[in-house]
KETIBA-140963 format. One record per residue: residue in three letters; x, y, z of N, C-alpha, C, CB in turn. Coordinates in steps of 0.05 Angstrom, whole numbers, plus 5000, padded with zeros to 4 digits. Glycine has a CB too. Example, Ala and Ser with C-alpha at 12.3 -4.5 7.8 and 13.67 -1.06 7.14 Angstrom:
<nodes>
ALA526448865156524649105156526449345156522649115181
SER525749555142527349795143525850015157528249885114
</nodes>
This chain:
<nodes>
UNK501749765000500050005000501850255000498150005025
UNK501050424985501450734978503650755009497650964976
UNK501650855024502250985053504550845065499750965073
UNK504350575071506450365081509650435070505350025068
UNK509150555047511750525025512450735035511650524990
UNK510850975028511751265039512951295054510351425047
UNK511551175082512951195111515250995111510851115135
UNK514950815096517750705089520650835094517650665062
UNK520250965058521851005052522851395070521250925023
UNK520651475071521751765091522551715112519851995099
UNK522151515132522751405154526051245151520351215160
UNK526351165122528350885127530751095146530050675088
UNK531650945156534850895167536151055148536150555166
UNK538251255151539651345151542251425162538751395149
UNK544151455148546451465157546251795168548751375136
UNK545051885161545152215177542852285195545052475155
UNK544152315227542552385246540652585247543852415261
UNK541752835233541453015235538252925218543753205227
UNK538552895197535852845171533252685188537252565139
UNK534652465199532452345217531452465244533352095224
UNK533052555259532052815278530353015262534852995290
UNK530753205243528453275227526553195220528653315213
UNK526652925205523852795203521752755225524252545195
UNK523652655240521852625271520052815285523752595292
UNK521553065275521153305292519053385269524253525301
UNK518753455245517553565229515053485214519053605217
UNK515953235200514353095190512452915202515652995177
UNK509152935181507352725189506352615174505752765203
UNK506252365170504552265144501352125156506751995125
UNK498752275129496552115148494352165121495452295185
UNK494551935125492251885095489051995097491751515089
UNK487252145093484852205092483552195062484752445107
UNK481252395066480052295052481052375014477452365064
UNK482452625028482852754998485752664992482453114998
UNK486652485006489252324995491352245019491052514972
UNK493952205008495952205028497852465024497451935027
UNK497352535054497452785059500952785086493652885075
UNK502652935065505852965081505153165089508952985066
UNK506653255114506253605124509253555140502653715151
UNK510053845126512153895148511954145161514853865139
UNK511154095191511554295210514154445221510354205229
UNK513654765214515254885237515654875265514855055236
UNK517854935277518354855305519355035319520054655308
UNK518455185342519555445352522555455351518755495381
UNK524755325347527555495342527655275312530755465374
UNK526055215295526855205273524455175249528754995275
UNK524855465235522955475217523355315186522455765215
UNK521455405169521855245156522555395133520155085155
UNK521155695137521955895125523456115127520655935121
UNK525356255114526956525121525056715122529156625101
UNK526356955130524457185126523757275098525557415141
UNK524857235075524757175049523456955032526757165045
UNK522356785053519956525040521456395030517456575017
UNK524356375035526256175019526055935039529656285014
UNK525555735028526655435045529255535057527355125024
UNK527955375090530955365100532455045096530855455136
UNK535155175104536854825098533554615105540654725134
UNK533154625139530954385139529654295125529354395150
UNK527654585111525654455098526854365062522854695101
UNK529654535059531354455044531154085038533854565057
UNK532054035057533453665059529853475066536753595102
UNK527453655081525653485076524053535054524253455096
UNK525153695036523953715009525953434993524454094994
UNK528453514991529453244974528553034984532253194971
UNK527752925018526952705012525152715005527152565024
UNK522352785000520152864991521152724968519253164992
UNK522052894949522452834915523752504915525153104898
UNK524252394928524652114933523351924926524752074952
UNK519852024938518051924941516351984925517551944960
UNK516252214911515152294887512252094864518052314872
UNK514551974864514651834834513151544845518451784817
UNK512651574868511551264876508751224863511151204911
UNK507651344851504051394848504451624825501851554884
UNK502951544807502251734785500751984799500251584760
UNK499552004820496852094833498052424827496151984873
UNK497052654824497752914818498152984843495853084802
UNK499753224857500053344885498653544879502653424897
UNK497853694904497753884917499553934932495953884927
UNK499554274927501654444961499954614968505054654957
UNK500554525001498654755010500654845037495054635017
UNK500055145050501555235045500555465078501855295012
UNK501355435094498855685128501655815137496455405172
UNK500255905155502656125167501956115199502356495154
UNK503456215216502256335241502256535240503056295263
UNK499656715262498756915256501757165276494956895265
UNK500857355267502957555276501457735302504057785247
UNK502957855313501657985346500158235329504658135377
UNK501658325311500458605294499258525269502858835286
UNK498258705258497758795224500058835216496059085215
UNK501258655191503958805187504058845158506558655198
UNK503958995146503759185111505058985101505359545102
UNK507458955107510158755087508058485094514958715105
UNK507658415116507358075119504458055111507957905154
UNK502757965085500557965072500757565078500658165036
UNK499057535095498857275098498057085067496657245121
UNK497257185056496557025037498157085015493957045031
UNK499357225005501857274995503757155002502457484996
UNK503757135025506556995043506556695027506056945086
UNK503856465035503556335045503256175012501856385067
UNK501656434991502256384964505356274951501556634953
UNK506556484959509356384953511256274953509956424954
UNK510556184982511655874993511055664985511155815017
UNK508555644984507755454968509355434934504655514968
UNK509255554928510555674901513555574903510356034900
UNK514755654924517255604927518155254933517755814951
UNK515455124941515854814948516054744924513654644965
UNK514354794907513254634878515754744864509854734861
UNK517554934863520355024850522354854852521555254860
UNK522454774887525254624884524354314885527654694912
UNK521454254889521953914878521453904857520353684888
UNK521254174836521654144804525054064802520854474785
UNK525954224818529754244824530853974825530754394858
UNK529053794838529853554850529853374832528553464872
UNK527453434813527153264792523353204792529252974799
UNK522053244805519053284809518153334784518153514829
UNK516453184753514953264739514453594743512853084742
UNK514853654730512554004734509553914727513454344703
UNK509053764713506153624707504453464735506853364680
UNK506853424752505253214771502953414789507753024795
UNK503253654781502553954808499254094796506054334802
UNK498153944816494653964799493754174814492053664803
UNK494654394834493754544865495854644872492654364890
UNK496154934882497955074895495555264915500155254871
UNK495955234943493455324958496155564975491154994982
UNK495055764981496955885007494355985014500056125005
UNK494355855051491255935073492556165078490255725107
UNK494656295084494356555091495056335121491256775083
UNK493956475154492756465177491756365171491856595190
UNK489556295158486156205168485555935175483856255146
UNK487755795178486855505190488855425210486755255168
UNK489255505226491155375251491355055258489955495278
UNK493355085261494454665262493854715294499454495251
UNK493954875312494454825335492755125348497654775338
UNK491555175372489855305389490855585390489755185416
UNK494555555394495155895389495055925371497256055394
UNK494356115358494656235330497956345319492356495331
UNK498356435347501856495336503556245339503456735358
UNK503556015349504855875356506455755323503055705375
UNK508755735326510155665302509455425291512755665306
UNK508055235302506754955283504155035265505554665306
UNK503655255264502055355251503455365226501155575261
UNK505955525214506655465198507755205181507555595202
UNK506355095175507054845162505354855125505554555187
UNK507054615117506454625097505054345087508554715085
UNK504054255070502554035064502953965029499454105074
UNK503653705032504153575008503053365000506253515006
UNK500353354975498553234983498053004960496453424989
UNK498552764956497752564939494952584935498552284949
UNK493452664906490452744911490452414907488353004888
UNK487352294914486052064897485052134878484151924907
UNK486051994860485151994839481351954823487051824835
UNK480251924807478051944793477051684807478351964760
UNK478351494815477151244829476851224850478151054827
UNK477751484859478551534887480351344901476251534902
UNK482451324891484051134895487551264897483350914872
UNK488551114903491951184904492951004895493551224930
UNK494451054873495550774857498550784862494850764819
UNK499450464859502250504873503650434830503250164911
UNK504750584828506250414805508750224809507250604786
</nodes>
């Protein structure tokens, strides 16, 4: 099954601590209804983004393994893409702009990695408006989501 493999292979053993301490810390895999759904959460001393919406190294190295896994399923992705909210209104930080771009910026470098540009059916940025967690500022809010849709059969096919 789809999911079994996934968690497989993002999970396997590695020779670098560091990569698997990230996974641990970041990553979650959980199949529902609109597919199998990767997310990698921010962590209060390690984001995922610069102040520039550039991947950091982290989300850097859990994007390549991402593109790893890619290719397991014809199934099209989605990125989707939240923020945590800020104490102020802030002119520069346009949550949905932000959250647009990032998203934007995922679907760039697992084109980088080698990712189809065809496989990318959805680019979503929530802005704020859906909190992973009760504070609204709290940094697991920012996370991002990488989404295997089902397909027309509603299904996930493994090739």
């Amino acid at each position: 099954m789809l999911v079994n493999e996934v968690e497989k292979r993002f999970r396997a053993q590695t020779g670098d601590s560091t990569l698997r301490n990230e996974i641990s810390q970041h990553v979650t895999i959980e199949l529902t209804e609109r597919g199998l759904e990767i997310e990698f959460a921010a962590q209060p001393e390690s984001p995922l983004f610069d102040e520039n919406n550039t991947p950091t190294p982290v989300l850097e190295r859990l994007i390549s393994k991402f593109a790893e896994v890619a290719d397991l399923t014809p199934n099209p992705l989605a990125i989707e893409s939240h923020t945590s909210a800020r104490s102020v209104v802030q002119v520069k930080h346009n949550a949905w702009n932000v959250t647009s771009n990032q998203a934007d910026a995922v679907r760039q470098k697992l084109i980088d990695y080698g990712v189809s540009s065809y496989k990318f059916q959805k680019l979503v940025g929530y802005g704020d408006q859906i909190p992973k967690v009760a504070n609204v500022m709290h940094a697991q809010n920012s996370h991002v989501k990488i989404v295997f849709l089902r397909g027309r059969s509603n299904s996930l096919e493994v090739e």
